[in-house]
C-alpha positions as semicolon CSV with decimal commas, in nm:
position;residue;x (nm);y (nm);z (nm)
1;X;0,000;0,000;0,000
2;X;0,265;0,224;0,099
3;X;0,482;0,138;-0,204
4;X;0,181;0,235;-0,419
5;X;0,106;0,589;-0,249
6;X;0,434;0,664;-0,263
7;X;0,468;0,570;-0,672
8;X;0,113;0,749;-0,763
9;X;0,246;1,068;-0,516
10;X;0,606;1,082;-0,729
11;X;0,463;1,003;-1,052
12;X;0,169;1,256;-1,047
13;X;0,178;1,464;-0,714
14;X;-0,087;1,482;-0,436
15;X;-0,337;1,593;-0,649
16;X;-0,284;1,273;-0,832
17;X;-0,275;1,105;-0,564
18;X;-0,572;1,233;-0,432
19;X;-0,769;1,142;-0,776
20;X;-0,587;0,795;-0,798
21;X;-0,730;0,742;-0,400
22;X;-1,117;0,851;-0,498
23;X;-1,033;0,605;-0,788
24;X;-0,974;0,268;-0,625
25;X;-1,267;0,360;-0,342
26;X;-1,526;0,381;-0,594
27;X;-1,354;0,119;-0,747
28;X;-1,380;0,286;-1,103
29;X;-1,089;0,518;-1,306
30;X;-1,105;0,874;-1,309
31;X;-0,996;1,122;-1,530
32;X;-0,617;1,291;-1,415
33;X;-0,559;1,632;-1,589
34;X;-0,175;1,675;-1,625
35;X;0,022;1,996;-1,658
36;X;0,361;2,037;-1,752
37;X;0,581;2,344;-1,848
38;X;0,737;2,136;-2,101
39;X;0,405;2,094;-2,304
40;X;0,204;2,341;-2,496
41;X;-0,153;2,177;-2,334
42;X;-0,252;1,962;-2,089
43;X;-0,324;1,606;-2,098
44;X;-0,481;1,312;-1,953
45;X;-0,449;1,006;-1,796
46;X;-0,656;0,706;-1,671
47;X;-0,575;0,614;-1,282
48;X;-0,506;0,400;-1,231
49;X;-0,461;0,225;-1,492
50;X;-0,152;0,176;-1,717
51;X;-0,159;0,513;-1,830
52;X;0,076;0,628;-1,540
53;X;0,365;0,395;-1,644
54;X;0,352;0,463;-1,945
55;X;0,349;0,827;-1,867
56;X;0,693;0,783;-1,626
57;X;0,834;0,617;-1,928
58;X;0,768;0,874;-2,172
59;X;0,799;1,227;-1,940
60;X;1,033;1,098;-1,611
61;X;1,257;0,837;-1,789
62;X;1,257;1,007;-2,127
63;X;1,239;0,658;-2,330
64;X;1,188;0,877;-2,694
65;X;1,468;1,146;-2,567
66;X;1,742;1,176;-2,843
67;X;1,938;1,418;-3,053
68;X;1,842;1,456;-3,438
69;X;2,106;1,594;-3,681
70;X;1,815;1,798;-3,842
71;X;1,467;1,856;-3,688
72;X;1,259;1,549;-3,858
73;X;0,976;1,607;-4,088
74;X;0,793;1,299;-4,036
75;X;0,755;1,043;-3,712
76;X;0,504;0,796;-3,696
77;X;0,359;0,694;-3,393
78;X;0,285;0,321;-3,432
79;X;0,054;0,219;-3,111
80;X;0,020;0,584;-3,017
81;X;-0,148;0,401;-2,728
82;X;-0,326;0,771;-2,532
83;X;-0,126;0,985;-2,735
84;X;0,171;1,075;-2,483
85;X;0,487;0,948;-2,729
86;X;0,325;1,188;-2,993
87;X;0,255;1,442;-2,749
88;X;0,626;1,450;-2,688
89;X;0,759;1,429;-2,998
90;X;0,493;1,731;-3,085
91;X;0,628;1,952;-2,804
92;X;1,024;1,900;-2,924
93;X;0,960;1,911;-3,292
94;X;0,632;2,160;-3,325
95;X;0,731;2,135;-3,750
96;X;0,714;1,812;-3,761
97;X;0,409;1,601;-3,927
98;X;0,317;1,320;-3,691
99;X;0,031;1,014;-3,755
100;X;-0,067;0,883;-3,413
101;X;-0,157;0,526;-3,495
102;X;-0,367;0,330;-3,236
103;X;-0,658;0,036;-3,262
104;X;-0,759;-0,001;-2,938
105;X;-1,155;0,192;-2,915
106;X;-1,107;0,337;-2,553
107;X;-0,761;0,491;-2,607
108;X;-0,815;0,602;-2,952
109;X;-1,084;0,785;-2,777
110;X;-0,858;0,958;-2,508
111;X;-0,564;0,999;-2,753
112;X;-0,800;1,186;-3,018
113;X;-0,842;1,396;-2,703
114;X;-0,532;1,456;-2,577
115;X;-0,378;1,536;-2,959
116;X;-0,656;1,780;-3,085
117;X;-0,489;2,091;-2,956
118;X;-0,171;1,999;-3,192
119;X;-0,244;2,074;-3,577
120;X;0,068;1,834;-3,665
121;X;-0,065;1,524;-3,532
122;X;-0,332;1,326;-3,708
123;X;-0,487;1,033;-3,524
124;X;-0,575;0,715;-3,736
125;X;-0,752;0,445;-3,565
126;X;-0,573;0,071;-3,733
127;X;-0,336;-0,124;-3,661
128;X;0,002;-0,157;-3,824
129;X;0,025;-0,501;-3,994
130;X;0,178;-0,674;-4,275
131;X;-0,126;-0,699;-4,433
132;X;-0,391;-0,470;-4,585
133;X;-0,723;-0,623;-4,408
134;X;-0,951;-0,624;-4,119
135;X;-0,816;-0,793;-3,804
136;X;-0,913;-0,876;-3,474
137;X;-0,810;-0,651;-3,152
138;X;-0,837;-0,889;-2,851
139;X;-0,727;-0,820;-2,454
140;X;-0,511;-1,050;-2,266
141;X;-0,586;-0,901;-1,946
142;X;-0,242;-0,688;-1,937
143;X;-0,449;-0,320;-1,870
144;X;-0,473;-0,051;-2,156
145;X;-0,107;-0,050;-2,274
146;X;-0,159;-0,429;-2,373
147;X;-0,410;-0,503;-2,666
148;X;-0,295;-0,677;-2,875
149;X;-0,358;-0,789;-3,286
150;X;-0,472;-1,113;-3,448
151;X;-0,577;-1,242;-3,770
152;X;-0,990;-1,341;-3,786
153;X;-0,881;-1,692;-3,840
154;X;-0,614;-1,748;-3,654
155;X;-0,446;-2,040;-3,550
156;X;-0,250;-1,871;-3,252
157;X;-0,509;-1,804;-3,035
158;X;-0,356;-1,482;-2,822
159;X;-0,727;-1,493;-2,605
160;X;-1,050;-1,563;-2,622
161;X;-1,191;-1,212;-2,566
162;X;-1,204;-1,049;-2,897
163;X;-1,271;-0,636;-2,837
164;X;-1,336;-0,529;-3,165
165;X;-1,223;-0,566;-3,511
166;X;-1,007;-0,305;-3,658
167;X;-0,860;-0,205;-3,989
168;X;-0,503;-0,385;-4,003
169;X;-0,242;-0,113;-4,265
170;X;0,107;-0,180;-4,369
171;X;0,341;0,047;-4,387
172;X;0,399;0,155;-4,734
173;X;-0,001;0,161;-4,755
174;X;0,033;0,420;-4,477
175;X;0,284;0,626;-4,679
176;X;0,089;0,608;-4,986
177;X;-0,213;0,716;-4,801
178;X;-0,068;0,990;-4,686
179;X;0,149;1,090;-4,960
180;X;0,480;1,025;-4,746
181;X;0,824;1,015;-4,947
182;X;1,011;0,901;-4,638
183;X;0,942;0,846;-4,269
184;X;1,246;1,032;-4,058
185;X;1,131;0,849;-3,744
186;X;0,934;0,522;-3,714
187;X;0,803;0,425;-3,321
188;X;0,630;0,109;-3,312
189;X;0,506;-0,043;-2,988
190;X;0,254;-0,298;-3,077
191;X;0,265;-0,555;-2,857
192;X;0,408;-0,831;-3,031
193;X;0,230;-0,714;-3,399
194;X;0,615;-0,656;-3,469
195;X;0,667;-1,003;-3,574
196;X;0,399;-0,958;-3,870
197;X;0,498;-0,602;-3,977
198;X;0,904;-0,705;-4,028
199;X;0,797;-1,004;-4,176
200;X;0,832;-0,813;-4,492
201;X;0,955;-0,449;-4,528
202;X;1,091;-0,466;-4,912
203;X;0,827;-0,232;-4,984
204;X;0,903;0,034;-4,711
205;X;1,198;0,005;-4,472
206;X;1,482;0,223;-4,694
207;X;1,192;0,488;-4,688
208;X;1,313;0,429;-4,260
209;X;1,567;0,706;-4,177
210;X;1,573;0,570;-3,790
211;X;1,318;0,309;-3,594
212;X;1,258;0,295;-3,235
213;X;1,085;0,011;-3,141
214;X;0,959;-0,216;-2,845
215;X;1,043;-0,592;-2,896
216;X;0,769;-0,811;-2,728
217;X;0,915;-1,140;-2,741
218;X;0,788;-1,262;-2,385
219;X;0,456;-1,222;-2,508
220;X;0,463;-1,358;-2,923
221;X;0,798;-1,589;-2,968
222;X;0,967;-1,472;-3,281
223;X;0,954;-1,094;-3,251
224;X;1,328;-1,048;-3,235
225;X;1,460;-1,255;-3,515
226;X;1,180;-1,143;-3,697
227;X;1,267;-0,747;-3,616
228;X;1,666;-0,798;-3,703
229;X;1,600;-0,987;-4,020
230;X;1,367;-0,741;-4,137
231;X;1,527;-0,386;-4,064
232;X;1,848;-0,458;-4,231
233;X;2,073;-0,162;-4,337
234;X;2,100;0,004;-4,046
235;X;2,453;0,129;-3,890
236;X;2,375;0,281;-3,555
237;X;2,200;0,080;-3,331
238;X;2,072;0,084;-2,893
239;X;1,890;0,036;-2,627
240;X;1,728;0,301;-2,453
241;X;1,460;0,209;-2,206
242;X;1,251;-0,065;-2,335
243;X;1,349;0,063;-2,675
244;X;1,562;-0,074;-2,957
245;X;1,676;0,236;-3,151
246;X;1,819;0,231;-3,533
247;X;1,936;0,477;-3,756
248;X;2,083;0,540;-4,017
249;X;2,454;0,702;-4,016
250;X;2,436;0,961;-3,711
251;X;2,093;1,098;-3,814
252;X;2,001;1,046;-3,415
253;X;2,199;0,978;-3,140
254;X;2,131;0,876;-2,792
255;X;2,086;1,182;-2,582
256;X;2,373;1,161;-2,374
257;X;2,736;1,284;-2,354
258;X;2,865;0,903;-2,455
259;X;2,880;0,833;-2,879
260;X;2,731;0,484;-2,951
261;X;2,739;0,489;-3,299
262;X;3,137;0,477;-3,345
263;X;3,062;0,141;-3,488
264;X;2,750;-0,062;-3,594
265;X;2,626;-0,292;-3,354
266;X;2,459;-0,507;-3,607
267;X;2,707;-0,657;-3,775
């Protein structure tokens, strides 16, 4: 108990505190209006739910802090998730064009919310995929950060509680859409969908100036060979966070005083 008043009181103050405390009595979640000088516009969160890790990883920790040789045009979001990654991104790089991509119906609600003061982010509701179809979106019980994507038909059940079905997009679908030459900066963190989408990049990945990306292998075996054998041509490469970072040459860098892109880590 006192480990969790004391992680709720760091993370998000008293007044979170307070909120997250009303919260758990009524045994519901409750809205949490955040305020930071390092944001143009306030957000919000679900507590308690999932929304507060994920908000220590992106704000406290930094996971998505690095330095960019030029300010990037383009970053896609890929599991935008509430909208907190592209809320960041939109605060340090205000010129940039960002597509917040999430499938999940309740936070595609909130992050629709959270984004629509920012003119440079456009929410999509799909699901990145290697694939152009309709797929299911099904909940394993891991809270809001942890939907995850199967095929209709299946043959590796993930659960048997199937949310919704959602539009499934590949990559160079999304470009074309959108009329996108290249993509400076790709985040995906899709809970294990990463096995399907670099199952096959031919048609997109040296469009890819630098991925960041969140390997789920404890929860869909074959998401890291599948990752490495698919995002090929990279030099740079390291972890930040939960976070595999590529690029290509220096075009980012960790943000930190050490160089880690002397030499390629991928071999």
């Amino acid at each position: 108990m006192l480990r969790a008043v004391t992680f709720y009181c760091r993370a998000l103050g008293m007044r979170g505190l307070l909120c997250t405390v009303r919260a758990k009595l009524a045994r519901s979640s409750a809205f949490f209006t955040v305020v930071r000088k390092d944001c143009a516009f306030p957000f919000q969160l679900r507590v308690p739910t999932s929304d507060v890790p994920t908000y220590i990883q992106v704000f406290v920790h930094k996971e998505y802090e690095f330095r960019a040789e030029r300010p990037p045009k383009v970053i896609v979001d890929a599991g935008a998730n509430i909208g907190l990654a592209s809320i960041f991104f939109a605060n340090r790089y205000p010129d940039a064009r960002i597509i917040a991509i999430e499938p999940e119906q309740s936070n595609f609600d909130l992050l629709k919310e959270n984004v629509a003061p920012y003119a440079n982010v456009l929410p999509i509701q799909a699901a990145l995929w290697h694939r152009n179809e309709e797929i299911n979106l099904v909940d394993p019980g891991l809270g809001k950060w942890g939907f995850m994507t199967e095929m209709k038909n299946s043959k590796e059940p993930i659960t048997s509680k199937v949310c919704h079905t959602v539009r499934a997009i590949t990559v160079d679908r999304l470009m074309n859409e959108h009329r996108l030459d290249a993509i400076d900066i790709l985040k995906i963190d899709i809970e294990g969908a990463e096995r399907e989408v670099f199952s096959d990049t031919a048609a997109w990945i040296t469009n890819v100036d630098s991925l960041i990306v969140e390997l789920h292998e404890h929860m869909k075996v074959g998401c890291v060979q599948s990752f490495y054998a698919g995002s090929r041509g990279f030099d740079c490469e390291w972890k930040q966070g939960e976070n595999v970072y590529l690029s290509r040459g220096t075009y980012i860098t960790r943000h930190t005083a050490e160089t880690l892109c002397s030499q390629s880590l991928l071999g």
